[in-house]
C-alpha positions, 0 to 999 in steps of 0.5 A: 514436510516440517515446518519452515523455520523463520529467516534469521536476517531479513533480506529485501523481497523481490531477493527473497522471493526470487532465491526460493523459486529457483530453489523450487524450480517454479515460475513466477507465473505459477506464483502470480496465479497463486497469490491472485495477482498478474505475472508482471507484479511477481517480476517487478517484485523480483526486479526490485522496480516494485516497492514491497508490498505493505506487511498486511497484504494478503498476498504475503499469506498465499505467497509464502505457503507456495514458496515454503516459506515460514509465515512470517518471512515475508511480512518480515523483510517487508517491514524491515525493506519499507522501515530502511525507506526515506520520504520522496518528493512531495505529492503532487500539487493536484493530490495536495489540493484534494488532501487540504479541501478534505482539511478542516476549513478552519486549519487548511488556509494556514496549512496550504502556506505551511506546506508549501514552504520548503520546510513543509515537505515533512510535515506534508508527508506526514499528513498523506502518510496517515490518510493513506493508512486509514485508507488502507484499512477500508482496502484491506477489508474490501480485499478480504471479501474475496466473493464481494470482489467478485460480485463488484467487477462482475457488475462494473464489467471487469475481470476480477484480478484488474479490480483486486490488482487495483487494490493492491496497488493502491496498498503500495501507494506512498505520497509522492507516487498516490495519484488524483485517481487513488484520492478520488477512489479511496481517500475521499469516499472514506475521509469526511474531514482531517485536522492536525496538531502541529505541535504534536503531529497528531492528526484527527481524522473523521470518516464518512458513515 
């Protein structure tokens, strides 16, 4: 078979995926068990309930080898889907809380005043966004480890697609849909401490050896 040539517009995943396997006359069954992800994640995808998956994830790889699709199909409609997006509503109050505990102290009472303003909502999505994208690369790396996986839902008595499903949920997370548990699980065994610019924006984030 000759190789796949590259899309020449992007178009939204669940779209994308949906056109090849009709094409292909596969299910989204079959695709699930290739990408090592459940069959309820495909269809969501497909549906368009799923957010598309962030261009890094690895099921972007399994995922277009089984449709026939040139590497970088996916990553690519993904970007463009994610790039079209617009901030939601803010965090929820309990994640906003852990976020500015894990703050510098000197900043995180001035912060929780600012935020809290109606004006805050930007500067507030800026400082998850970018706590989840450093968290996310400690995720990635743990999803990388396939045998490490493994060994760590055989020790905490789980099915190693739950935890792999897990991460990759998480990968998706944005800031008005991370959760208490996602903080408790990802952001705070990475991130000792966080300050910000405000003029700048630029944030200076700590991680825990």
């Amino acid at each position: 078979m000759p190789p796949a040539l590259p899309l020449k517009q992007p178009i939204p995943v669940g779209e994308l995926v949906n056109r090849r396997l009709r094409q292909l006359k596969r299910t989204p069954g079959e695709l699930a068990a290739a990408a090592r992800v459940s069959e309820n994640y495909i269809t969501e995808l497909m549906a368009g309930r799923r957010r598309a998956p962030a261009p890094g994830s690895d099921v972007y790889v399994t995922m277009g080898k089984f449709l026939g699709l040139h590497r970088d199909d996916l990553p690519s409609c993904a970007r463009a889907e994610r790039a079209a997006e617009r901030p939601g509503q803010r965090p929820s109050p309990e994640v906003r809380r852990i976020v500015l505990e894990l703050c510098d102290p000197q900043q995180a009472k001035a912060l929780s005043r600012r935020v809290a303003r109606p004006d805050g909502a930007e500067l507030e999505w800026v400082i998850v966004s970018r706590l989840l994208e450093v968290a996310r690369g400690f995720v990635i790396r743990k999803l990388d480890d396939e045998v490490g996986l493994k060994v760590a839902a055989g020790r905490e008595g789980k099915e190693y697609i739950d935890v792999r499903m897990r991460l990759l949920e998480f990968l998706d997370a944005v800031p008005d849909s991370v959760t208490v548990d996602d903080c408790m699980d990802f952001l705070i065994p990475r991130i000792a401490t966080w300050g910000i610019d405000l003029d700048s924006r630029t944030m200076r984030i700590q991680l825990r050896s």
